[in-house]
N, CA, C and O of each residue as an XYZ file, in Angstrom:
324
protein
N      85.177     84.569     90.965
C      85.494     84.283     92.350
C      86.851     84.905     92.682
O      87.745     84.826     91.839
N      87.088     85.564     93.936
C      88.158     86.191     93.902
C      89.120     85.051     94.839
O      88.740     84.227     95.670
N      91.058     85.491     94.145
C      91.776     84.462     95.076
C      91.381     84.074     95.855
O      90.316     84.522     96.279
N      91.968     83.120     96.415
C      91.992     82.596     98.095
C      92.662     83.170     99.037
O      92.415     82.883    100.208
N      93.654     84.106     98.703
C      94.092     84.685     99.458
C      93.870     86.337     99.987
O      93.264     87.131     99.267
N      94.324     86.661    101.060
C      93.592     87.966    100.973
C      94.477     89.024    100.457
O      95.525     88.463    100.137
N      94.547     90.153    100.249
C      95.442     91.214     99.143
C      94.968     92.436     99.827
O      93.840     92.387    100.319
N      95.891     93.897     99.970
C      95.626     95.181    100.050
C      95.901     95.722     98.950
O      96.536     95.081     98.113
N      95.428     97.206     98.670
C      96.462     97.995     97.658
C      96.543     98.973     98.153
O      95.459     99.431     98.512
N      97.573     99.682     98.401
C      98.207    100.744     98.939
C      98.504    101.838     97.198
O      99.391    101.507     96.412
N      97.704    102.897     96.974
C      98.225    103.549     96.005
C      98.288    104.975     96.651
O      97.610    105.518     97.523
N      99.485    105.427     95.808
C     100.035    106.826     95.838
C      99.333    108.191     95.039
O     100.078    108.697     94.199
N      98.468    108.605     95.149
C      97.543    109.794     94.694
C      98.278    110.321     93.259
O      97.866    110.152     92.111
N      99.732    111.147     93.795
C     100.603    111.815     93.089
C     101.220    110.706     91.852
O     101.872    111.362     91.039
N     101.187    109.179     91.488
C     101.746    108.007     90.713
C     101.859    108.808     89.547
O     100.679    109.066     89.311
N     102.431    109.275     88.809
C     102.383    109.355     87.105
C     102.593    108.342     86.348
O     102.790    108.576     85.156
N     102.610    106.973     86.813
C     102.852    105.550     86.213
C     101.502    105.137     85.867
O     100.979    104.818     84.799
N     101.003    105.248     87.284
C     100.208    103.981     87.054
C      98.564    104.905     87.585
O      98.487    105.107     88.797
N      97.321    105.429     86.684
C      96.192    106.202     86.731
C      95.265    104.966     88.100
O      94.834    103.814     88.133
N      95.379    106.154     89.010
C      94.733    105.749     90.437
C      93.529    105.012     90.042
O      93.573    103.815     90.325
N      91.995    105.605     89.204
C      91.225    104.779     88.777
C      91.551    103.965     88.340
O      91.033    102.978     88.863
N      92.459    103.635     87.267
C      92.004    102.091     86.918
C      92.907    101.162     87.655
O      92.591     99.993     87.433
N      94.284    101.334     88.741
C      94.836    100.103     89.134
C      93.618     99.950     90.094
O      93.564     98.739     90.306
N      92.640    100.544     90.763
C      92.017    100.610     91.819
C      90.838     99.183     91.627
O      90.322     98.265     92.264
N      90.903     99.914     90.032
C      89.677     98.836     89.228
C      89.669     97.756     89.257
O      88.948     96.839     89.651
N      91.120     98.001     88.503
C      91.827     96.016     88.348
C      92.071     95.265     90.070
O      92.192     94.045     90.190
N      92.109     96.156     91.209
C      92.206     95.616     92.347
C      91.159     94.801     92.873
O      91.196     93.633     93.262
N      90.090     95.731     92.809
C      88.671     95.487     93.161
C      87.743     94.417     92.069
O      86.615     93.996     92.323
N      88.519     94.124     90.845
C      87.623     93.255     90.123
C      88.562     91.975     90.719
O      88.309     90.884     90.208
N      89.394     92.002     91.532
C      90.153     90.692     91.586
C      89.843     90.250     93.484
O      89.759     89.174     94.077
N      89.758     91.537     93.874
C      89.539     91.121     95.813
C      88.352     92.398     95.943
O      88.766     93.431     96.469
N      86.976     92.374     95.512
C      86.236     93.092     95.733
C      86.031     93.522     97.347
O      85.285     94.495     97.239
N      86.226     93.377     98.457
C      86.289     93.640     99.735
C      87.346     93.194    100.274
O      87.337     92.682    101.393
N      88.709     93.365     99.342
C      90.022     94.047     99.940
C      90.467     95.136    100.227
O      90.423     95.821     99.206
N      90.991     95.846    101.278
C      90.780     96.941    101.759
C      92.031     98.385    100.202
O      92.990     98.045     99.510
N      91.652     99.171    100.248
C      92.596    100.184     99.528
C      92.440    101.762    100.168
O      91.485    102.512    100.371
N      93.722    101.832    100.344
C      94.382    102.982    100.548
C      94.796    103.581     99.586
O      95.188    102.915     98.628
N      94.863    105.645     99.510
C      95.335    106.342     98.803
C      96.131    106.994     99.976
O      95.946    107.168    101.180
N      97.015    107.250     99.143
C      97.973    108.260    100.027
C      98.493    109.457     99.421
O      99.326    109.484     98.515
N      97.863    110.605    100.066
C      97.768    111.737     99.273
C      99.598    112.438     99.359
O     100.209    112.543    100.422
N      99.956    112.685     98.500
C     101.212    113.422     98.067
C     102.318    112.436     98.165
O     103.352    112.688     98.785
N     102.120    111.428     97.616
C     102.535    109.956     97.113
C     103.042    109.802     96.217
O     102.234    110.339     95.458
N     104.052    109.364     95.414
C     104.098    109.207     93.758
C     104.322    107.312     93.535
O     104.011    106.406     94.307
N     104.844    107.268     92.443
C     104.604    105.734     92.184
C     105.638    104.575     93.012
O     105.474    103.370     92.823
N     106.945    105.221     94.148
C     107.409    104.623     94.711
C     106.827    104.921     96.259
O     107.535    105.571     97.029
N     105.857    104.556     96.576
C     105.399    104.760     97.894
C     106.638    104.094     98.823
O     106.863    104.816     99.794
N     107.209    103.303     98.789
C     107.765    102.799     99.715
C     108.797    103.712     99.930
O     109.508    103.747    100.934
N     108.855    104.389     99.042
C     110.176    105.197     99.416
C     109.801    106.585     99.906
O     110.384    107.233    100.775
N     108.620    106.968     99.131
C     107.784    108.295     99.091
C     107.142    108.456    100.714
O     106.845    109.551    101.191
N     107.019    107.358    101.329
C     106.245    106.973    102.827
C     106.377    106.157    103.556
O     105.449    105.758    104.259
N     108.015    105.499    103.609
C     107.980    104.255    104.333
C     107.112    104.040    105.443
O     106.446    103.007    105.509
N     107.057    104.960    106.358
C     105.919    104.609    107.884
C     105.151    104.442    107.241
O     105.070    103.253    106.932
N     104.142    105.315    106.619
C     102.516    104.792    106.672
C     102.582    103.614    105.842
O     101.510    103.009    105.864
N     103.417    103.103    105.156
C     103.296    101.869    103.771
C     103.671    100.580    105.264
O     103.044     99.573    105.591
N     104.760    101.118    105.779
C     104.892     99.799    106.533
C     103.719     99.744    107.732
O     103.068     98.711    107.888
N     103.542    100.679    108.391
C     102.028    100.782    109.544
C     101.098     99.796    108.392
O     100.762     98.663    108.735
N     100.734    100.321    107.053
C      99.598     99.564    106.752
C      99.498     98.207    106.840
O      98.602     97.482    107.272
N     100.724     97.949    106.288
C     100.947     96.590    105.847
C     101.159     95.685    106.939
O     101.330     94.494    106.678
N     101.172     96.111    108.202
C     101.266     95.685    109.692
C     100.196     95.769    110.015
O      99.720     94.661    110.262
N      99.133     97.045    110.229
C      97.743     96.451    110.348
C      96.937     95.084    109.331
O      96.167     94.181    109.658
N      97.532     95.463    108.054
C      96.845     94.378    107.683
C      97.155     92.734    107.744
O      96.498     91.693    107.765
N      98.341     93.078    107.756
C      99.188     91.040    108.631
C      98.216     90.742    109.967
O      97.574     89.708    110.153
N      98.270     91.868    110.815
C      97.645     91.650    111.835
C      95.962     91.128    111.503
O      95.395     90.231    112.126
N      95.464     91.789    110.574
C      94.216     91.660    110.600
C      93.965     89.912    109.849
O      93.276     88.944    110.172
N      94.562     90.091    109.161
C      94.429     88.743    108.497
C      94.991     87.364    109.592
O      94.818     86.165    109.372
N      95.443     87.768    110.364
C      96.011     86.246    111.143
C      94.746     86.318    112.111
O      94.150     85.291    112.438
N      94.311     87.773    112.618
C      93.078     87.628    113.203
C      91.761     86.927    112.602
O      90.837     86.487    113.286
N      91.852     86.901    111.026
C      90.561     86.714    110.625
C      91.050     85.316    110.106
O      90.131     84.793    109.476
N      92.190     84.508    110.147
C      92.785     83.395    109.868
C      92.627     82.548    110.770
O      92.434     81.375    110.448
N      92.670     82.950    112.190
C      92.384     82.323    113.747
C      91.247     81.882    113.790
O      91.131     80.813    114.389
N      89.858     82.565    113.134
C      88.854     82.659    113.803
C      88.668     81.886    112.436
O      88.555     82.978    111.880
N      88.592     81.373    111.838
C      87.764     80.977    110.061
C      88.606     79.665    110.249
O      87.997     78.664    109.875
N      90.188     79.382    110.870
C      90.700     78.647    110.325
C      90.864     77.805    109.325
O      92.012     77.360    109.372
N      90.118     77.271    108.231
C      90.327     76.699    107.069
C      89.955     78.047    105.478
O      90.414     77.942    104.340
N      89.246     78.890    105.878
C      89.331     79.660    104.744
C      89.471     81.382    104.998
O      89.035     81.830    106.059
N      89.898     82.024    104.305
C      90.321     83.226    104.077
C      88.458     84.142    103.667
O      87.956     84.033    102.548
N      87.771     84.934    104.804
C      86.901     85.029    104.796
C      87.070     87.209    104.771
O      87.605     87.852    105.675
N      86.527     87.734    103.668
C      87.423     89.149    103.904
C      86.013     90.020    105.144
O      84.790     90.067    105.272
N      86.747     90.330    105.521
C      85.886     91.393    106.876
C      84.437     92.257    106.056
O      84.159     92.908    105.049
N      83.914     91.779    107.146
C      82.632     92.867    106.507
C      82.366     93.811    107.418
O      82.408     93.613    108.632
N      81.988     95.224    106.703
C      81.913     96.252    107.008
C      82.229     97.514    106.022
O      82.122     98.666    106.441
């Protein structure tokens, strides 16, 4: 069963840390229809590598979740589609 809460992952294409397949893996075996982003010419500090698009995401997704928090009110239900 995945958390109760909802989760994104934002990964960086270019990471030499951390191999795009498998954090992607470990994401998806934990929030299987949590949303993930790659961001092409990225390395393992995205925040620094892309502040706009890291912070845009992470703002669509606050947004999306208080939207899908409004409407469910007692449980964390992840978007289908």
């Amino acid at each position: 069963m995945p958390p109760a809460l909802p989760a994104m992952y934002i990964h960086g294409e270019e990471d030499g840390a951390v191999p795009t397949e498998m954090a992607i893996g470990m994401f998806k075996g934990l929030w299987p229809n949590g949303p993930v982003t790659r961001l092409p010419g990225v390395g393992h500090f995205l925040q620094e590598d892309a502040p706009e698009a890291v912070t845009a995401l992470i703002s669509q997704f606050i947004q999306m979740t208080r939207t899908v928090r409004s409407i469910t009110k007692d449980h964390w239900l992840p978007p289908h589609g």
